[in-house]
C-alpha positions in Angstrom: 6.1 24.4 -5.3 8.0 27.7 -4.9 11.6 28.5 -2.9 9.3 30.2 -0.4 6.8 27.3 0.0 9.3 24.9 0.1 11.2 26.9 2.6 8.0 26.8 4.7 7.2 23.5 4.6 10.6 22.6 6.0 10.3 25.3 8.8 6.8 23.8 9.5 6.7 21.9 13.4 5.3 19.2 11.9 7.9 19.1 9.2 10.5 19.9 11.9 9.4 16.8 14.4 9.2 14.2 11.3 12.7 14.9 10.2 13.8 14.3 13.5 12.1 11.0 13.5 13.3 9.9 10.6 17.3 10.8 11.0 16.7 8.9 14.8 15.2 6.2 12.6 17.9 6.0 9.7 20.7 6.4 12.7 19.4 3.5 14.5 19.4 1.1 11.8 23.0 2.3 10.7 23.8 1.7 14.4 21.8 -1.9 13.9 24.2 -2.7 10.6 27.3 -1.9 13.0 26.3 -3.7 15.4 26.2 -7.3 13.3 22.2 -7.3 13.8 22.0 -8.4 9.4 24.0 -11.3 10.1 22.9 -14.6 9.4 25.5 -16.6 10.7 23.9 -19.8 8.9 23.4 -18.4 5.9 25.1 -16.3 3.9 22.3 -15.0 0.8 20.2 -14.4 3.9 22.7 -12.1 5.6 22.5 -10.4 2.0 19.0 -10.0 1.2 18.9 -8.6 5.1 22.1 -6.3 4.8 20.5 -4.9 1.7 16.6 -4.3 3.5 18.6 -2.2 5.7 20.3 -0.3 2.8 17.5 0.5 1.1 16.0 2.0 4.0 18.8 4.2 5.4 19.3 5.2 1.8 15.4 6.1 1.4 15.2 8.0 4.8 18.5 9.9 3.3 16.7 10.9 -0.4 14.1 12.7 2.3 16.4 14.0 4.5 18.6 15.2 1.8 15.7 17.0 -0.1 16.4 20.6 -1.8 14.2 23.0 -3.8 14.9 22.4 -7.1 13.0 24.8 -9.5 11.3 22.9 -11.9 11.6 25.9 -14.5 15.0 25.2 -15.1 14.3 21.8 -15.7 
């Protein structure tokens, strides 16, 4: 993909209205993990393996929304 594809894609509508769906999406589970909504009050490796669901999510919706060309020829 070139700087100029790249740039389109992100400038695309579609592009445009995903991103926004995904930051409300990421911002709504950070809200959730503030708000308590992981813990397991009767158990604790639950609370864990629940905490860390929510991790893995905001931290995938943040590789996506974080995304920069990076020109593979210089790789």
């Amino acid at each position: 993909m070139t700087k100029e594809q790249f740039a389109e894609w992100r400038s695309n509508p579609t592009t445009i209205e995903v991103t926004k769906a995904l930051t409300a999406l990421r911002n709504a589970l950070m809200e959730n993990m503030a708000d308590g909504q992981t813990i397991v009050i009767s158990d604790i490796g639950s609370t864990a393996i629940v905490t860390m669901k929510f991790v893995g999510k905001i931290e995938g919706l943040n590789e996506f929304l974080n995304l920069e060309y990076e020109d593979e020829s210089c790789q």
